[in-house]
PyMOL CGO cylinders between C-alpha atoms (Angstrom):
from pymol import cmd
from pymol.cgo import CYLINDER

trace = [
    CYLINDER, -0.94, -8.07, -18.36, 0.18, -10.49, -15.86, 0.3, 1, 1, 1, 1, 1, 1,
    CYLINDER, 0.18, -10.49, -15.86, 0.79, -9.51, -12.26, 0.3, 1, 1, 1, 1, 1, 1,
    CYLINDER, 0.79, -9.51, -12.26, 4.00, -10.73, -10.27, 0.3, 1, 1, 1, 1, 1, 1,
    CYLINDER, 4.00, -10.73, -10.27, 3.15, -13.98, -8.40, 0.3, 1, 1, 1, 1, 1, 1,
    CYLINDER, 3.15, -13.98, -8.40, 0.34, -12.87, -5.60, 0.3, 1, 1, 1, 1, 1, 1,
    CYLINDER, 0.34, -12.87, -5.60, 1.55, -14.83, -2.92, 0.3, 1, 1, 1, 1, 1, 1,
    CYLINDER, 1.55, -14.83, -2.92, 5.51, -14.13, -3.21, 0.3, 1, 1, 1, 1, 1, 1,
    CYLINDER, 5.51, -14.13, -3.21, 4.23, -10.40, -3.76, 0.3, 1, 1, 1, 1, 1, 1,
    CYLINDER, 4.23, -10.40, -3.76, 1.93, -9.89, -0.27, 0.3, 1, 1, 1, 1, 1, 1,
    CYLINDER, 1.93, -9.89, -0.27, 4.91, -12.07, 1.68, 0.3, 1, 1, 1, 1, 1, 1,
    CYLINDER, 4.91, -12.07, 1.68, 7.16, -9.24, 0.56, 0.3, 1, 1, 1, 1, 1, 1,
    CYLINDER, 7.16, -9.24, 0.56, 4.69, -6.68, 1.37, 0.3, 1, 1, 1, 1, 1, 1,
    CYLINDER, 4.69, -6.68, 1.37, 3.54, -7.40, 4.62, 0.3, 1, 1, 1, 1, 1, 1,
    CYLINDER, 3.54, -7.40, 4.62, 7.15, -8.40, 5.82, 0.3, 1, 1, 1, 1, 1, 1,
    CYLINDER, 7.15, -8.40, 5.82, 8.37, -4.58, 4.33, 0.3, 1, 1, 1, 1, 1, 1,
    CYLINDER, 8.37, -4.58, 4.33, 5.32, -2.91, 6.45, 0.3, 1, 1, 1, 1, 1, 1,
    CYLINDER, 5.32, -2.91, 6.45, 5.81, -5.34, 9.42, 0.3, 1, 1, 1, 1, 1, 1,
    CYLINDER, 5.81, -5.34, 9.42, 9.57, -3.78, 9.40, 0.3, 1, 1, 1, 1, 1, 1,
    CYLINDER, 9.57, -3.78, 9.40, 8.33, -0.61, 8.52, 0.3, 1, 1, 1, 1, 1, 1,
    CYLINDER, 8.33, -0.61, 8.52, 11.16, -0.40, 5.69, 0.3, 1, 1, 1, 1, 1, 1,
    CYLINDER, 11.16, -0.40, 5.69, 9.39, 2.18, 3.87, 0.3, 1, 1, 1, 1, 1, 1,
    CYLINDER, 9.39, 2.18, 3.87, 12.26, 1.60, 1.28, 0.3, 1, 1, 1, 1, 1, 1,
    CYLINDER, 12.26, 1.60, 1.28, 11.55, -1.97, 0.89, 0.3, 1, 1, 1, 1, 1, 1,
    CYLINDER, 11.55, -1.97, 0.89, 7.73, -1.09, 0.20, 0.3, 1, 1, 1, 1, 1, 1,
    CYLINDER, 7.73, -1.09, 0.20, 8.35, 1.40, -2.25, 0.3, 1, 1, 1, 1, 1, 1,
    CYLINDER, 8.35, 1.40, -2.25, 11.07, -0.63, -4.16, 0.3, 1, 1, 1, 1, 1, 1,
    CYLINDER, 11.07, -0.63, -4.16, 8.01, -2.55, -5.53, 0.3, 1, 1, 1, 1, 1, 1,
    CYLINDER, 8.01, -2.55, -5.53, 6.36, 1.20, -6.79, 0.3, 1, 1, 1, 1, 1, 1,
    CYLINDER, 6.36, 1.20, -6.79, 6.83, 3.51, -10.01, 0.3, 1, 1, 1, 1, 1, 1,
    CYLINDER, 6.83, 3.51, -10.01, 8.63, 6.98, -10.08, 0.3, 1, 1, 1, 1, 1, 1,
    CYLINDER, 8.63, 6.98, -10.08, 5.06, 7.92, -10.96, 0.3, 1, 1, 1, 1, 1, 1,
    CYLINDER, 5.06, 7.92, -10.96, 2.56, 6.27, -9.23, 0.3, 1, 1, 1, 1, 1, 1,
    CYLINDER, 2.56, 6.27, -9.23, -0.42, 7.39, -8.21, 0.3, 1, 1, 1, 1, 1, 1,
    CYLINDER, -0.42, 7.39, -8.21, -2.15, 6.30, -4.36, 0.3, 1, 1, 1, 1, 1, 1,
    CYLINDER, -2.15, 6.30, -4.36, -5.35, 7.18, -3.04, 0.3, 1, 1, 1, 1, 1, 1,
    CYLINDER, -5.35, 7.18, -3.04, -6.32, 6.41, 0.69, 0.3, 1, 1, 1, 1, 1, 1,
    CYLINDER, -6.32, 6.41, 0.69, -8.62, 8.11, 3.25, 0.3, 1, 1, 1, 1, 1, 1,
    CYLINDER, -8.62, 8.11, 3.25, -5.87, 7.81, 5.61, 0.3, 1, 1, 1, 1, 1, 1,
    CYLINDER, -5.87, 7.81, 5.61, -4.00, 10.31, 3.19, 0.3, 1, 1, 1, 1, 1, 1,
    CYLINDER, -4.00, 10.31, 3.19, -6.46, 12.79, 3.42, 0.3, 1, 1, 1, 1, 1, 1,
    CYLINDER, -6.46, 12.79, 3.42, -6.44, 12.57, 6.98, 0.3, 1, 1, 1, 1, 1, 1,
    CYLINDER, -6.44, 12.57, 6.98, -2.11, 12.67, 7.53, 0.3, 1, 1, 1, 1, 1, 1,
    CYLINDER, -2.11, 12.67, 7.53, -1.84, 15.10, 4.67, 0.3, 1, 1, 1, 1, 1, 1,
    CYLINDER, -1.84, 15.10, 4.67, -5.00, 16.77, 4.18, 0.3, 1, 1, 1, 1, 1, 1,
    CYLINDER, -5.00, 16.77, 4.18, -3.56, 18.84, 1.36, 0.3, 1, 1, 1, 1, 1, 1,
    CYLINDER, -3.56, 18.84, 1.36, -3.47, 15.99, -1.00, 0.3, 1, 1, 1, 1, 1, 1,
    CYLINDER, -3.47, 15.99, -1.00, -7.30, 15.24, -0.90, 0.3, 1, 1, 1, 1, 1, 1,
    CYLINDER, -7.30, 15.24, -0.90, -6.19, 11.60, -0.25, 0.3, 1, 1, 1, 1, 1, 1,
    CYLINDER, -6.19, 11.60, -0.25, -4.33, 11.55, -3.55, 0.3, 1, 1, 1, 1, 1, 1,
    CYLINDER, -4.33, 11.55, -3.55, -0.41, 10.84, -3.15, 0.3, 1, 1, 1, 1, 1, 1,
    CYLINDER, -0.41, 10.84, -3.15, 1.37, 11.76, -6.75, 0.3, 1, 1, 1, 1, 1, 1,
    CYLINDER, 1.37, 11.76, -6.75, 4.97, 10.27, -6.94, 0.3, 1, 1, 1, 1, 1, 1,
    CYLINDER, 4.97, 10.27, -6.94, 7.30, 7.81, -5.73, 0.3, 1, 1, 1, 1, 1, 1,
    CYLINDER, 7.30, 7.81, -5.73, 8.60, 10.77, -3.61, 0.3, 1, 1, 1, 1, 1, 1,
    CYLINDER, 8.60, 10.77, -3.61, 5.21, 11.85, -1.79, 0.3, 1, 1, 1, 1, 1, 1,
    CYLINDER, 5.21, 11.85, -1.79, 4.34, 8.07, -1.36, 0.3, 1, 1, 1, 1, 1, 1,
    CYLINDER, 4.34, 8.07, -1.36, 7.58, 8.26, 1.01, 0.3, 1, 1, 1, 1, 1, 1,
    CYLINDER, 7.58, 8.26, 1.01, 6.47, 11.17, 2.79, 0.3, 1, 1, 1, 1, 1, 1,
    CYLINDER, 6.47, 11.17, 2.79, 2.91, 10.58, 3.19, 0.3, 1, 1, 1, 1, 1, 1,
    CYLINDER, 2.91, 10.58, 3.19, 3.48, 6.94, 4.95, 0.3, 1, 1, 1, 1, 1, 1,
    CYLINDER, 3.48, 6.94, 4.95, 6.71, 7.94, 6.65, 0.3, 1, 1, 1, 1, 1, 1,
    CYLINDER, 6.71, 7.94, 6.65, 4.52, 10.89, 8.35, 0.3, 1, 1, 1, 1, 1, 1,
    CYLINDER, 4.52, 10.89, 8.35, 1.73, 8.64, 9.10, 0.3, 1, 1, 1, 1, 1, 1,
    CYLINDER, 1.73, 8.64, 9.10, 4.22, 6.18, 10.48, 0.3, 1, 1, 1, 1, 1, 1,
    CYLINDER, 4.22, 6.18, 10.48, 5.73, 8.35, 13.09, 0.3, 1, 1, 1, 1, 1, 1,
    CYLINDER, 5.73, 8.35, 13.09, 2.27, 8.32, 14.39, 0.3, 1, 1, 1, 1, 1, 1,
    CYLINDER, 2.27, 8.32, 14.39, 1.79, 4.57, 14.44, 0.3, 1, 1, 1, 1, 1, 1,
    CYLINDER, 1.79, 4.57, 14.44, 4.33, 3.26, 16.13, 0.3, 1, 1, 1, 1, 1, 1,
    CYLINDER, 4.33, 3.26, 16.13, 2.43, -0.13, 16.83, 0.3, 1, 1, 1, 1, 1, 1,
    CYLINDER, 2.43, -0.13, 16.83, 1.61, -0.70, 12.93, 0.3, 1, 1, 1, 1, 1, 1,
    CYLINDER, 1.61, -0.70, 12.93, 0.97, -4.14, 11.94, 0.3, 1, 1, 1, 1, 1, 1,
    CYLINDER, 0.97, -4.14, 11.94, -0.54, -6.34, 9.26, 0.3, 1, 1, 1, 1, 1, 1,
    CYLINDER, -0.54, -6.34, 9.26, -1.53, -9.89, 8.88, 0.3, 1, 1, 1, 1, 1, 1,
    CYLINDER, -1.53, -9.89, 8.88, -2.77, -10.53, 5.08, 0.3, 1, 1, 1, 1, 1, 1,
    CYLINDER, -2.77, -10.53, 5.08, -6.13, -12.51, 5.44, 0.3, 1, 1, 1, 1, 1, 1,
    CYLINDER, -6.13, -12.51, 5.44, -6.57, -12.94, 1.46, 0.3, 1, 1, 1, 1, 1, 1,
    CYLINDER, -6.57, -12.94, 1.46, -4.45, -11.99, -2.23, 0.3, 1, 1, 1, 1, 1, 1,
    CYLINDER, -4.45, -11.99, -2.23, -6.85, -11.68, -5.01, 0.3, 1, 1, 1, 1, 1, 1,
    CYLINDER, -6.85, -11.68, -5.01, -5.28, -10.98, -8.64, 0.3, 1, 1, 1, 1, 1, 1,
    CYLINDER, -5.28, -10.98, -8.64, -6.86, -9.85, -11.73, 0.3, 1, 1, 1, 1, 1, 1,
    CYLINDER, -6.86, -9.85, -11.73, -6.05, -8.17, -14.64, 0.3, 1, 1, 1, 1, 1, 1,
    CYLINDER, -6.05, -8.17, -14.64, -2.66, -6.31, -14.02, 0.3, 1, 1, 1, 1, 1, 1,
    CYLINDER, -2.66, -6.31, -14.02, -4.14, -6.44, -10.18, 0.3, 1, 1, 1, 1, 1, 1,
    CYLINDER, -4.14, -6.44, -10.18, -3.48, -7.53, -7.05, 0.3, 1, 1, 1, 1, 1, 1,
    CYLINDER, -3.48, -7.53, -7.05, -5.98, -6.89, -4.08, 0.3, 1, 1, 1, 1, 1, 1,
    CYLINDER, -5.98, -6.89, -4.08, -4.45, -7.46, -0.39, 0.3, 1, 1, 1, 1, 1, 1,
    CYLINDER, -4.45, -7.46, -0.39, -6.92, -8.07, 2.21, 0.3, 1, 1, 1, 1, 1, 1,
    CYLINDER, -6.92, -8.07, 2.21, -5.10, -7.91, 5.77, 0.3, 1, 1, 1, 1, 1, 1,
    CYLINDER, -5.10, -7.91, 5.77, -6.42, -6.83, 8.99, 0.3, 1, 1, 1, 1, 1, 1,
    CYLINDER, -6.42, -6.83, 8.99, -4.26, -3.81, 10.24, 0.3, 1, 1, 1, 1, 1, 1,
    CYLINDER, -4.26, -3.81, 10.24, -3.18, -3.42, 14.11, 0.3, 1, 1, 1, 1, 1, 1,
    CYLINDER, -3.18, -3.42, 14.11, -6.18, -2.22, 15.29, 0.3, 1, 1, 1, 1, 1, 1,
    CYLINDER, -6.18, -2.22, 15.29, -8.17, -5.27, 13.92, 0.3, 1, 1, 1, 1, 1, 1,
    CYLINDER, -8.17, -5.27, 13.92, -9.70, -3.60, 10.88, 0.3, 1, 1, 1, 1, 1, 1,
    CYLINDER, -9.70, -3.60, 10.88, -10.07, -5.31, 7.68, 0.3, 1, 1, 1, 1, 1, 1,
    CYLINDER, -10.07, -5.31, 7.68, -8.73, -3.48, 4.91, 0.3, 1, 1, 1, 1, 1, 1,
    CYLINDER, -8.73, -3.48, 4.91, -7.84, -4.09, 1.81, 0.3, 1, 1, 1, 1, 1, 1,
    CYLINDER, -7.84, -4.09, 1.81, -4.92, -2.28, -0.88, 0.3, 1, 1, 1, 1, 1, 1,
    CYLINDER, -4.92, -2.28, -0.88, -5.74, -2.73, -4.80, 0.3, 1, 1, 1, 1, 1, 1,
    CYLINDER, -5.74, -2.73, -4.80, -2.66, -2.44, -6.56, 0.3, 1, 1, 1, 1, 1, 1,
    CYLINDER, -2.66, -2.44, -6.56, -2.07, -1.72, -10.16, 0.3, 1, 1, 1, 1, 1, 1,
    CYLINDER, -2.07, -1.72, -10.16, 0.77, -2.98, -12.32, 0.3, 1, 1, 1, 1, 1, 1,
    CYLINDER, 0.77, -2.98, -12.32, 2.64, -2.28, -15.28, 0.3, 1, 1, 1, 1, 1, 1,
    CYLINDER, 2.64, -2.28, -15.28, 5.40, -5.30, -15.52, 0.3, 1, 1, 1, 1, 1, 1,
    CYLINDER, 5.40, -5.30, -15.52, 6.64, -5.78, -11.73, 0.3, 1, 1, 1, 1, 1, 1,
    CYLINDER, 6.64, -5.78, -11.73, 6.14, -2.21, -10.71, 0.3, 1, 1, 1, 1, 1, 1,
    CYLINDER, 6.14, -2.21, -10.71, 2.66, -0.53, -9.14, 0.3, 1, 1, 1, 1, 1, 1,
    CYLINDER, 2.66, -0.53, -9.14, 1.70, 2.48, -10.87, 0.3, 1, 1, 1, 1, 1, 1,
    CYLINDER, 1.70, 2.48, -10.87, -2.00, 2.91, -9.03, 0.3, 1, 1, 1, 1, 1, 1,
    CYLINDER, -2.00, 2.91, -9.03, -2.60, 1.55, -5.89, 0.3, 1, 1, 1, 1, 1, 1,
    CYLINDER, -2.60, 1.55, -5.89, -5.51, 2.34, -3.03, 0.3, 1, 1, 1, 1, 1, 1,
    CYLINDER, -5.51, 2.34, -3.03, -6.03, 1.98, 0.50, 0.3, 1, 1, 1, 1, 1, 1,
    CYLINDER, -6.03, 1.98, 0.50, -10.06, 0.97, 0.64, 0.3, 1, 1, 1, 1, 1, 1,
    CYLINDER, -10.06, 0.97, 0.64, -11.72, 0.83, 4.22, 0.3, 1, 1, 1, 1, 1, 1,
    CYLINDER, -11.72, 0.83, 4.22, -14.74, -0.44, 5.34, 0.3, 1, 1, 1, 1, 1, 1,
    CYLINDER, -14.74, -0.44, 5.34, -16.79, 2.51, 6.55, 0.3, 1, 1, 1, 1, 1, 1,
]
cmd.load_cgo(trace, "trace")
């Protein structure tokens, strides 16, 4: 399955998280998806790192939010594949990072946070 056009995707992405319009990020997400991050399991340690549902998605990075006030990404690369789009952005602390998203059609049902340990 194709992927929405990488490019025109991160722009939107980054620009959403840049704003921190949590709304505008998860417009691009599935009732249903399914997220997996370290940083997860560190703001909500009851989910493992496993975020279930457009509705914990909201919660999980509107918590982790209030806590990172000076959040920012730059995207350094888009990579698609199959259904896939990986982001690779360095984060406000100067980390490289990179978020592997998922689709079915225009909407992310899987995505993960990956960090380099």
């Amino acid at each position: 399955m194709p992927t929405p056009d990488p490019q025109r995707f991160a722009n939107e992405w980054v620009r959403a998280w840049n704003a921190h319009d949590i709304e505008a990020v998860l417009a691009h997400f599935h009732d249903d998806v399914v997220f997996t991050s370290p940083v997860a399991a560190r703001v909500l340690p009851e989910s493992a790192g496993v975020v279930r549902g457009k509705v914990a998605l909201r919660h999980y990075w509107n918590t982790a939010l209030k806590t990172l006030p000076d959040l920012r990404f730059e995207v350094v690369g888009v990579y698609q594949g199959c259904s896939t789009l990986a982001i690779n952005y360095r984060n406000h602390r100067g980390e490289l990072v990179n978020e592997v998203l998922t689709f079915d059609g225009d909407v992310v049902v899987e995505g993960h946070g990956t960090y380099l340990t």
